[in-house]
C-alpha positions in Angstrom: 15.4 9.9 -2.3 15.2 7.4 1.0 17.3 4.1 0.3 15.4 1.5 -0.5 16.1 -2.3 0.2 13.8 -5.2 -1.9 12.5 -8.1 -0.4 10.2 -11.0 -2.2 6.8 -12.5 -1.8 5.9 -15.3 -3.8 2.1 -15.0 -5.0 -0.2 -17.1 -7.0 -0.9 -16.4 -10.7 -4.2 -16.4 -11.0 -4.3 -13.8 -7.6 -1.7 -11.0 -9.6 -5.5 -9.2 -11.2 -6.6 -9.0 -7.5 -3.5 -7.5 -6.2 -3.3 -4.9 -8.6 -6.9 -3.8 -8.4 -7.1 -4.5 -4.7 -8.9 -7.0 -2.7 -10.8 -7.9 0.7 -7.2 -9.0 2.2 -5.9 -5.0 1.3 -8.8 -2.8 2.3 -10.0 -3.0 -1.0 -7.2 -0.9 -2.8 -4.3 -2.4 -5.0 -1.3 -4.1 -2.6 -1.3 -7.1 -0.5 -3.0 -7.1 2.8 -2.2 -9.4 6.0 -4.4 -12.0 5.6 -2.5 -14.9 7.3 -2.0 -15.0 11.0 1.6 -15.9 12.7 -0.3 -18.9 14.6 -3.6 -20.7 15.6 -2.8 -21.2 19.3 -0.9 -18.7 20.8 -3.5 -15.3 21.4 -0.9 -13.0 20.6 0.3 -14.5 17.2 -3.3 -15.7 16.1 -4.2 -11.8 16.5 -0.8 -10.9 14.4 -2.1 -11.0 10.5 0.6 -10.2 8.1 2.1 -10.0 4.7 5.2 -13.1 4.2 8.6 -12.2 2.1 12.0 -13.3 2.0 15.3 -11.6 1.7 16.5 -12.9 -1.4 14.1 -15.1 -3.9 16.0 -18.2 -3.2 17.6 -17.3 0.5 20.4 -20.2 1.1 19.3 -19.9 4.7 16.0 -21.3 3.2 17.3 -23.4 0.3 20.5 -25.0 2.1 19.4 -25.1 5.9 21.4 -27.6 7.5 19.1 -27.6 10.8 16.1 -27.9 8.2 17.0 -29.3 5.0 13.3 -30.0 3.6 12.2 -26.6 4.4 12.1 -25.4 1.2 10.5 -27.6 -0.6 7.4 -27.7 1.9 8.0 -23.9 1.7 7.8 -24.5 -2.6 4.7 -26.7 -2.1 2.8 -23.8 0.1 2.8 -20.7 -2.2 2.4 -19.6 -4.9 4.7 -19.6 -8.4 4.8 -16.0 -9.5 7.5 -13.7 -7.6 7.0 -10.7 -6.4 9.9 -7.3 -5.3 8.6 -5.2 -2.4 10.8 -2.0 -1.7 11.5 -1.3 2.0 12.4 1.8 3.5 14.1 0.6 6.6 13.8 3.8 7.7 10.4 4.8 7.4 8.2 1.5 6.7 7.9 0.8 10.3 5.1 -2.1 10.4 7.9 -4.2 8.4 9.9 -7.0 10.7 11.9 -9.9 11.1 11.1 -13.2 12.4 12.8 -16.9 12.7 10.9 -19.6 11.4 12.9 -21.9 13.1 11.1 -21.8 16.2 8.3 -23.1 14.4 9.6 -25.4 12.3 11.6 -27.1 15.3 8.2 -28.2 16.7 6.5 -29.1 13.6 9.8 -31.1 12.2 9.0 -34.6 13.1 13.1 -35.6 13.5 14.7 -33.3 16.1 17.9 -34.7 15.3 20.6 -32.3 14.4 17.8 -28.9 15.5 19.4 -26.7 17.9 17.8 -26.3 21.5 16.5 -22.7 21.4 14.0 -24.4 18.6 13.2 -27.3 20.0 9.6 -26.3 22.1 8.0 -28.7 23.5 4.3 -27.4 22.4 2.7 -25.8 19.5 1.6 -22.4 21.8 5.0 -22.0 23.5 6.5 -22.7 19.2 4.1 -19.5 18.4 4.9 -17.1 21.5 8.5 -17.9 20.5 8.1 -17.7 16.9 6.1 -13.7 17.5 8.7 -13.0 20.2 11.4 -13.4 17.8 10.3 -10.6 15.7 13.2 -7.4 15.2 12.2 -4.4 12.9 13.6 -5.1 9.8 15.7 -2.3 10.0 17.5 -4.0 13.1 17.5 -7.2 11.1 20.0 -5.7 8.8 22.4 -4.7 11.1 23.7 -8.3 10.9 23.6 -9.1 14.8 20.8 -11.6 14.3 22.0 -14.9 13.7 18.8 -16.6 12.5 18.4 -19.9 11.2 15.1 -19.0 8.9 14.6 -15.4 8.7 11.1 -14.2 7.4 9.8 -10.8 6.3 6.7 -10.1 7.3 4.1 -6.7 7.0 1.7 -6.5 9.5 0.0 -3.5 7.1 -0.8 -3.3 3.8 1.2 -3.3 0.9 0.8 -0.7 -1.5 0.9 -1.4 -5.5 3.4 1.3 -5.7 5.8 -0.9 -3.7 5.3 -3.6 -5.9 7.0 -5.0 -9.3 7.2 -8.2 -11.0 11.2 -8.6 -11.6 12.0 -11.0 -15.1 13.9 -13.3 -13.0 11.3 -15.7 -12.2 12.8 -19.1 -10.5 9.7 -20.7 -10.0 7.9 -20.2 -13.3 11.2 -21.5 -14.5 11.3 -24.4 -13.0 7.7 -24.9 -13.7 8.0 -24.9 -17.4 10.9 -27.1 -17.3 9.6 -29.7 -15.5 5.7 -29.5 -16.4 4.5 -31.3 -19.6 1.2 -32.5 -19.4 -1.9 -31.0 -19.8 -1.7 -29.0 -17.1 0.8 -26.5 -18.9 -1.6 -25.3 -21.2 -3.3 -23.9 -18.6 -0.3 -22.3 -16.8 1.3 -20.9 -20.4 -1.8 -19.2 -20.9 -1.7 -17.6 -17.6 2.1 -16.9 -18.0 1.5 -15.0 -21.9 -1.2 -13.1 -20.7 0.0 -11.5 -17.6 1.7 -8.4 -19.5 4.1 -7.6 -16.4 5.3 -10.9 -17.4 6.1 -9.4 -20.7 10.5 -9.6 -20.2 10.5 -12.8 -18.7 8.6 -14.4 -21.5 11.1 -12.6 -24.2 13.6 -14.3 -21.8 12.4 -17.4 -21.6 10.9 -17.9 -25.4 13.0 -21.1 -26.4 11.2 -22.7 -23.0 8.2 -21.8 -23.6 8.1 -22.9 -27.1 9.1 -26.1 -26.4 6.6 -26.5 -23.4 3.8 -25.1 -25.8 5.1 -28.5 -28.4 5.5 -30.9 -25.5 1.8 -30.1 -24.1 0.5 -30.6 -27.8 1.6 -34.1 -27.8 
């Protein structure tokens, strides 16, 4: 059996049903599908639709950038809660790549101070070309000779269910329950009890959730 490394994608709750009985975005058959292009200006990257991961569920590249220090939390507030394993092949899955996010976010970060040069582009297109240029197969990625500052995963195919697993660690969903008592919870614990692939993180989690069930009743 081929060596297979994981990745993560973070994905809505209320989208899991779709994924696993497929969708527009995958062709109609259970995965993800690319459904979000690398840019809007650029011709290259608005044509380049893929399928965003990360290499670890909370990457310290992403969490503890130095260069980008709010990244993650803007990254937090643009997906979704409930996370996702992919397994890669490095060897065989050959629409899977690398790119830097840095060059984007060095023209979209409003205080250049402290970004390095090779990210600071003076226009959205030339941000793009850079950001699409930047892309490595993934299996050159992990050779460790690519020093970048915000490395993202991304398919430019679909993503088949087979690939796919809900793990029980679950940071988001976590941090949701902790945080979240208001009506709004009600709502979310429902989703979160009645997705059964989210069966051992619940067992996990049941002191949490019990007390977010009594705080959302008050």
């Amino acid at each position: 059996m081929a060596e297979t490394t994981k990745v993560y994608h973070y994905t809505r709750l209320e989208d899991w049903p779709s994924i696993k009985r497929g969708s527009y975005k995958s062709d109609h058959k259970p995965g993800l599908g690319p459904s979000r292009g690398l840019g809007t200006v650029d011709p290259q990257a608005f044509k380049t639709y893929a399928v965003f991961a990360l290499t670890d569920p909370t990457p310290e590249n992403w969490t503890s950038n130095p260069h980008f220090p709010r990244i993650w939390d803007h990254l937090r507030a643009n997906i979704g809660l409930m996370l996702l394993e992919v397994d890669v092949d490095p060897t065989t899955d050959k629409s899977v790549y690398v790119v830097d996010r840095g060059h984007m976010e060095g023209f979209l970060y409003q205080d250049k101070d402290g970004i390095p040069p090779q990210y600071l582009h003076p226009t959205r297109r030339e941000a793009e070309h850079a950001y699409l240029e930047s892309k490595v197969p993934f299996s050159d990625f992990l050779s460790g000779k690519y020093d970048y500052s915000l490395p993202e995963v991304i398919f430019e195919g679909r993503v088949p269910i087979e690939k796919i697993s809900v793990p029980p660690q679950q940071p988001f969903l976590s941090t949701e329950l902790t945080d979240s008592y208001n009506d709004y919870v009600r709502d979310f614990l429902w989703r979160v009890e009645n997705t059964p692939e989210l069966k051992p993180f619940t067992v996990k989690n049941k002191a949490i959730i019990d007390r977010a069930k009594q705080q959302s009743e008050k």
